[in-house]
N, C-alpha and C positions, 0 to 999 in steps of 0.2 A: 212325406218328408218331415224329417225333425224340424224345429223352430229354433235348433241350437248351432251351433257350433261341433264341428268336428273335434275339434280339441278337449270341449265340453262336453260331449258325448262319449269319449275314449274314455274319460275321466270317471265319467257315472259310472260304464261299464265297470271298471275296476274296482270301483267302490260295491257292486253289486256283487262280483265273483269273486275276488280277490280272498282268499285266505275260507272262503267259503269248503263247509264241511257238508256232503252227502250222506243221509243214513241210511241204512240198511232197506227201511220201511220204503224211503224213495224207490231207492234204485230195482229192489222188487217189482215196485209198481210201475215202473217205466218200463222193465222189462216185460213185463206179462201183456202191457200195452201195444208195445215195438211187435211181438209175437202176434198178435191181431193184423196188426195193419201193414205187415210184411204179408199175410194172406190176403188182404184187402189188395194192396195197392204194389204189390212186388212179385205175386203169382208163387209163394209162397219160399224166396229164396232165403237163404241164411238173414241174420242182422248183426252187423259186427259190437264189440262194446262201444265204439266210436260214435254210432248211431242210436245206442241207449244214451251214451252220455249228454250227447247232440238234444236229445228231446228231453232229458233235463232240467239241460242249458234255456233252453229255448223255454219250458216253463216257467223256471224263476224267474228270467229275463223278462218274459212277454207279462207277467204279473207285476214285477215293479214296474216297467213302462205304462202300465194303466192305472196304476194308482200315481206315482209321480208327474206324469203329463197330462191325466184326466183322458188319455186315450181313450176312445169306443174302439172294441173290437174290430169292427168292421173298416177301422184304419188301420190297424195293426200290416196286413200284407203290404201299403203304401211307405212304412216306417222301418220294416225289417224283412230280409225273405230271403229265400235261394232255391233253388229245384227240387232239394232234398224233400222227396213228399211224405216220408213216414214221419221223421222227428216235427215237421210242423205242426201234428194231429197230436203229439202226447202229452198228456195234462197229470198231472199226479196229487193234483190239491181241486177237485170240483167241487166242493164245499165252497172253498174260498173266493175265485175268481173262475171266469170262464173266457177261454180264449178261444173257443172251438169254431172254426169256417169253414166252410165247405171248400177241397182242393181247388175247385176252378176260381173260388175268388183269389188264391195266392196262384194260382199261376197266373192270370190275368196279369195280376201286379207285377209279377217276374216278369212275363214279357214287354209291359212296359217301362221296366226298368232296364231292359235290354237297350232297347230301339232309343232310352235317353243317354245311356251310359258307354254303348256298345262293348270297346276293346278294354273298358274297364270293366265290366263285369263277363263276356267271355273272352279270356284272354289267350291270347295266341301260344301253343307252344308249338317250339320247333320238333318237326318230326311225327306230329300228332295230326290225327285229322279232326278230333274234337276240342275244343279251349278247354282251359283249365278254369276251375273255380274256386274261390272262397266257400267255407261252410257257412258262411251268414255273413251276410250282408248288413247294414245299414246306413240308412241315408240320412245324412244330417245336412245343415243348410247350405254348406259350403262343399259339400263330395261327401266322398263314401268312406266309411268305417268298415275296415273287413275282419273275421273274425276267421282264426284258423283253428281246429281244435287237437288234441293228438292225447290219447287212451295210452297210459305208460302201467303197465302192468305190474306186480311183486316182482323181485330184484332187477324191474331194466329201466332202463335209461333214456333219453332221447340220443339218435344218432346228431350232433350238433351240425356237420358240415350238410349233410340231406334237410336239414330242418331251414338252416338258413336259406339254402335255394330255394326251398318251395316258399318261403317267406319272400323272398327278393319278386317274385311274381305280383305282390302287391304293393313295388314299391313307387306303384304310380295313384296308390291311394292316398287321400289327407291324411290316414291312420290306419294302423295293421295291428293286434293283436292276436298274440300268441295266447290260448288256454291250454295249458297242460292240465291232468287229470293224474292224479297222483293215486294210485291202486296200495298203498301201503301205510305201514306203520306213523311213518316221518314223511314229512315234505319236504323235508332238509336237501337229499340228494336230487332233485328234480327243479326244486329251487336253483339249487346251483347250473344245472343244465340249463335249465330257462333264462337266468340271466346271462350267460353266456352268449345264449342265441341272439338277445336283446342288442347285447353289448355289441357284435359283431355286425346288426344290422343298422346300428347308429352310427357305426364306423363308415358306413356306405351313406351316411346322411339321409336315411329312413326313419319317419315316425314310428317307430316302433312300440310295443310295451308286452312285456309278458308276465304272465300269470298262472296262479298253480292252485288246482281245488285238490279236496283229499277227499276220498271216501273208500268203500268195501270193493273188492275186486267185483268186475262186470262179468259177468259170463255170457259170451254170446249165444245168439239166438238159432240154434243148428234147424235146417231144412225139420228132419224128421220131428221135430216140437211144433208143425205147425201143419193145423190141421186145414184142410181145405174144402 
């Protein structure tokens, strides 16, 4: 668990992704990474851009959190997590920092963030027989920070009224943010989508915050690219 505040933690976040730009050279390498460990740990299924993006995310992120907090590694799964087991594995800078764990010490910490947290991290939906989740988690001193992500391809958009309900699912977190991924030219048009969705979930009296990174279109990871 963080040593901060939920508020202050939404806050870093932002300052970390926010207006952040993905290059080419990244996205490459997360990709060719994702395509490993979808054989490793997924029996060799596709990997959507969502899940390249995801590990990333979760790179940059998991690097500032250990220089800015003086995190050891081997805290990291107690500070942030989710079930997702391919994006927690992908690193794209090992030169620089190492975040690398072995899966069972982040599930260990998922499930007992389950059994503290429960209907706040699997959340009930109606109709379902499995809860619904956030793509990351984290835990700050006061509750959870949930992190939703969403891949907006060259000329589309986010659907805004599907976006908010899945959003409204964390409106029992201290904090929800929205990461959009902007596949294009401009960020202008995804921008305006994003706060939209912002705008709409404040109206409902949720801590909201949304956010838009830009970088080069993802191509996902089709089955036949991965060898087993």
């Amino acid at each position: 668990m963080f040593r901060v505040t939920s508020q202050y933690l939404a806050e870093y976040l932002a300052s970390v992704l926010d207006a952040w730009i993905v290059s080419e050279t990244e996205v490459l390498a997360a990709r060719q990474t994702v395509k490993c460990l979808q054989a490793q740990y997924q029996k060799g299924r596709p990997g959507g851009q969502e899940c390249v993006f995801e590990g990333l995310l979760r790179c940059r992120v998991t690097a500032n959190i250990m220089a800015t907090f003086a995190a050891h590694k081997s805290k990291l799964p107690g500070l942030l997590n989710s079930s997702h087991t391919v994006s927690r594995h992908v690193c794209v800078s090992k030169k620089h920092h190492d975040h690398v764990i072995p899966n069972q010490d982040w599930k260990i910490a998922f499930d007992q963030s389950i059994d503290k947290h429960g209907r706040l991290v699997n959340i009930p939906a109606p109709g379902k027989q499995s809860p619904c989740r956030a793509d990351l988690y984290f835990f700050a001193s006061d509750g959870i920070v949930s992190l939703e992500l969403k891949y907006v391809g060259p000329g589309q958009l986010l659907n805004v009224p599907n976006t908010v309900a899945q959003m409204r699912r964390y409106r029992h977190h201290k904090r929800s943010v929205l990461v959009g991924y902007a596949a294009q030219p401009s960020r202008a048009g995804l921008e305006e989508n994003v706060r939209e969705v912002e705008a709409r979930l404040k109206r409902y009296g949720q801590q909201a915050r949304g956010l838009v990174v830009r970088g080069p279109e993802i191509v996902r990871v089709e089955a036949t690219e991965i060898g087993l």
